[in-house]
C-alpha positions in Angstrom: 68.1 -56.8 -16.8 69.0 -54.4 -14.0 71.4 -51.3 -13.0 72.4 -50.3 -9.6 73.2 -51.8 -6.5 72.3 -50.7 -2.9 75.0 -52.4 -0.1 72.0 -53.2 2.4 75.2 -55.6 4.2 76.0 -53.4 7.6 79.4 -55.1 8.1 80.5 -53.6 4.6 82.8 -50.7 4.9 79.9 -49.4 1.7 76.8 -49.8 3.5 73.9 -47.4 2.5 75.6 -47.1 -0.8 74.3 -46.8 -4.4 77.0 -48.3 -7.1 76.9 -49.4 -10.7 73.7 -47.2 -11.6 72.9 -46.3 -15.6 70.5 -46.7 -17.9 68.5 -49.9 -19.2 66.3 -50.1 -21.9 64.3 -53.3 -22.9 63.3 -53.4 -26.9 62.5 -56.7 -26.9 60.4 -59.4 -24.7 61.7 -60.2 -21.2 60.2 -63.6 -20.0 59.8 -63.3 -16.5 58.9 -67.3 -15.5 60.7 -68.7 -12.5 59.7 -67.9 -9.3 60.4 -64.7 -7.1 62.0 -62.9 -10.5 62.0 -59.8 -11.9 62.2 -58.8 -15.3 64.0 -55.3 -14.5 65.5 -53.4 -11.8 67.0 -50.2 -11.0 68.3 -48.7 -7.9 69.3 -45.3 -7.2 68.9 -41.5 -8.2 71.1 -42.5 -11.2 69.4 -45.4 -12.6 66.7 -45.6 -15.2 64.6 -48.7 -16.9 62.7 -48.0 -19.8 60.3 -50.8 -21.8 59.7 -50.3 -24.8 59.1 -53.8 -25.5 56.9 -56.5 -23.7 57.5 -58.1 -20.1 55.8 -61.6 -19.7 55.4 -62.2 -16.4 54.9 -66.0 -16.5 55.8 -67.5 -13.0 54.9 -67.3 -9.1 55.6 -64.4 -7.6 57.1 -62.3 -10.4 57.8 -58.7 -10.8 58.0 -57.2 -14.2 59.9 -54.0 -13.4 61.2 -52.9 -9.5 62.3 -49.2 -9.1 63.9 -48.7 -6.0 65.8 -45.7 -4.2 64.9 -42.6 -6.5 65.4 -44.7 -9.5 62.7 -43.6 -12.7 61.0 -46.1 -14.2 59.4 -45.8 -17.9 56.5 -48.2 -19.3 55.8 -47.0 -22.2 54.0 -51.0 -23.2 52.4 -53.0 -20.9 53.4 -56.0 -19.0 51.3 -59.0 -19.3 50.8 -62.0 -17.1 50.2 -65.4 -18.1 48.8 -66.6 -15.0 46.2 -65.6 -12.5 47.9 -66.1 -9.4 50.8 -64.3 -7.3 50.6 -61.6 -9.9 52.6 -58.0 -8.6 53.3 -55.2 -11.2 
């Protein structure tokens, strides 16, 4: 689940830019299990992410929710991991 997109690509004639930012809100459960994922992400002054529900973060390397770039983050429930190692909230 994400909003917003940051250009980080210095050839584009859009680099530095912020696009496509809004408003996310996770109800539900977000399974977070392959490797180097994320279960949310927002990006810019614009964008929000809001949990309401549960983030498993099941995998390697995982990231349950990735605010970036003056994006607001809400976690109003807990993320859980499954496993002991590589864990980042």
């Amino acid at each position: 689940m994400a909003t917003g997109y940051y250009d980080d690509n210095q050839l584009s004639p859009t680099y530095k830019q912020i696009f496509n930012q809004g408003t996310i809100i996770n109800h539900g459960t977000i399974e977070v299990s392959k490797p180097d994922t994320i279960g949310m992400y927002a990006v810019g002054p614009g964008s929000k992410a809001i949990n309401y529900g549960n983030i498993n973060l099941m995998g390697n390397k995982t990231i349950g929710m990735y605010i970036d770039r003056g994006a607001v983050g809400e976690k109003l429930r807990e993320l859980s991991r499954q496993r002991q190692t590589d864990f980042r909230q």
